[in-house]
C-alpha positions as a Markdown table, in Angstrom:
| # | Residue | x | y | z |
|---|---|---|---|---|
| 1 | Unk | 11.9 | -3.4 | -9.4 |
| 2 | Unk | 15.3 | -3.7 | -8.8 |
| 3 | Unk | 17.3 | -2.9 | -5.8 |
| 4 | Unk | 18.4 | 0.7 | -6.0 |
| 5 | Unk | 14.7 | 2.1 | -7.0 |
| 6 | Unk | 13.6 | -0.1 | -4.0 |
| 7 | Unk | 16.4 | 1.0 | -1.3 |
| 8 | Unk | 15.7 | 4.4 | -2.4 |
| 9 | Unk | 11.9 | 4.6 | -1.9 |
| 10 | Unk | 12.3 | 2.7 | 1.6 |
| 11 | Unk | 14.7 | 5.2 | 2.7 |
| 12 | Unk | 12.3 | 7.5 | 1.8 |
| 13 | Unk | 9.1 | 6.1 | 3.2 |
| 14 | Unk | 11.3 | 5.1 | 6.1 |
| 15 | Unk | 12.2 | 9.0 | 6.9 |
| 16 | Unk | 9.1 | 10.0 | 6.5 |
| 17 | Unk | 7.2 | 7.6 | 9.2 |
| 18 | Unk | 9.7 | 8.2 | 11.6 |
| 19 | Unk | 9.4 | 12.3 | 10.9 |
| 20 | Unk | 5.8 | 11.8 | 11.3 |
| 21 | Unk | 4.6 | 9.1 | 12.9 |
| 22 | Unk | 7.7 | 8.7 | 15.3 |
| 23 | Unk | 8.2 | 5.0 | 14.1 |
| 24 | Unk | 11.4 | 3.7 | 15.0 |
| 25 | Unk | 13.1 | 1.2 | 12.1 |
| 26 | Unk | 11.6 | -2.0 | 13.5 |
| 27 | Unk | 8.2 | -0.4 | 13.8 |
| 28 | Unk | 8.4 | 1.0 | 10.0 |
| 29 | Unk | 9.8 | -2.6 | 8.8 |
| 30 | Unk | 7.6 | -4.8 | 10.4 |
| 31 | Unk | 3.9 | -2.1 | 9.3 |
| 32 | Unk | 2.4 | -4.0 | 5.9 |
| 33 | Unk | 2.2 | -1.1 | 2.5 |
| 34 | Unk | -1.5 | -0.5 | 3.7 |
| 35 | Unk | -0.7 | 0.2 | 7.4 |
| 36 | Unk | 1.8 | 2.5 | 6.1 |
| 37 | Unk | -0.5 | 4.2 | 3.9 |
| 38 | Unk | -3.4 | 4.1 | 6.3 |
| 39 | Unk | -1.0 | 5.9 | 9.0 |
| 40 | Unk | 0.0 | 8.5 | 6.8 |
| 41 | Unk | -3.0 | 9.3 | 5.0 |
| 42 | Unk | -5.3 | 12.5 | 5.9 |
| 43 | Unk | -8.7 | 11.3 | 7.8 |
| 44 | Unk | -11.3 | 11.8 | 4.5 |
| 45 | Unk | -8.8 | 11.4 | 1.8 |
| 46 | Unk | -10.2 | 10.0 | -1.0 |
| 47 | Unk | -7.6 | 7.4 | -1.3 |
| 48 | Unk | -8.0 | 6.3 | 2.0 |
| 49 | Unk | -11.8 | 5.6 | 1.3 |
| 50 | Unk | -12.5 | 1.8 | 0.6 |
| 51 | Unk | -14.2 | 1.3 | -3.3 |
| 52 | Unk | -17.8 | 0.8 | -3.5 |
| 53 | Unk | -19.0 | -2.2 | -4.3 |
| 54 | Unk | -20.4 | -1.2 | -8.2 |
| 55 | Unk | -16.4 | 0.0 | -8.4 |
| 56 | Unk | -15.2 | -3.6 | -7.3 |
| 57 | Unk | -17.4 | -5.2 | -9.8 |
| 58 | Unk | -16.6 | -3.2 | -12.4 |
| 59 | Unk | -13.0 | -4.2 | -11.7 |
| 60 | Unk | -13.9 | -7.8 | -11.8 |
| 61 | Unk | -15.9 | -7.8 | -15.6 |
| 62 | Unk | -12.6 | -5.4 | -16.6 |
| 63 | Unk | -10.2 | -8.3 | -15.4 |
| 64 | Unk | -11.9 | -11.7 | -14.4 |
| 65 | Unk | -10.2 | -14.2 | -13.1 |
| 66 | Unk | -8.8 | -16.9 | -14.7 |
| 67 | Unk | -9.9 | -20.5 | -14.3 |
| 68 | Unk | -6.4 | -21.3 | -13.1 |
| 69 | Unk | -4.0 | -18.9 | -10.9 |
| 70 | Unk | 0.0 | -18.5 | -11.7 |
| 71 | Unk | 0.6 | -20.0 | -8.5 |
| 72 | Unk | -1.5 | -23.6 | -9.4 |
């Protein structure tokens, strides 16, 4: 991603936890994506549900791991 899309959709997110969750700029800088997500999703959302355990292991036949990571 380069800077522009990146500056755009933090301005954005930024706007919107401050219009809705009264976050002040630190507060919205220093919140992870998932407590950002987690603050501004609906109780029962779907997307806010953790997967199910047969849906996490169908993720891992889908894309197993590698012997080795990218990282060592």
């Amino acid at each position: 991603m380069s800077a522009a899309p990146f500056a755009d959709a933090a301005r954005v997110l930024a706007g919107l936890a401050a219009r809705l969750l009264g976050w002040r700029p630190h507060e919205f800088w220093q919140a992870t994506p998932d407590e950002l997500a987690a603050a501004l999703s609906m109780p029962g959302d779907p997307a806010a549900v953790p997967p199910l355990p047969e849906a996490i292991a169908a993720l891992r036949v889908l894309f197993p791991d590698g012997s080795e990571t990218r990282d060592g």
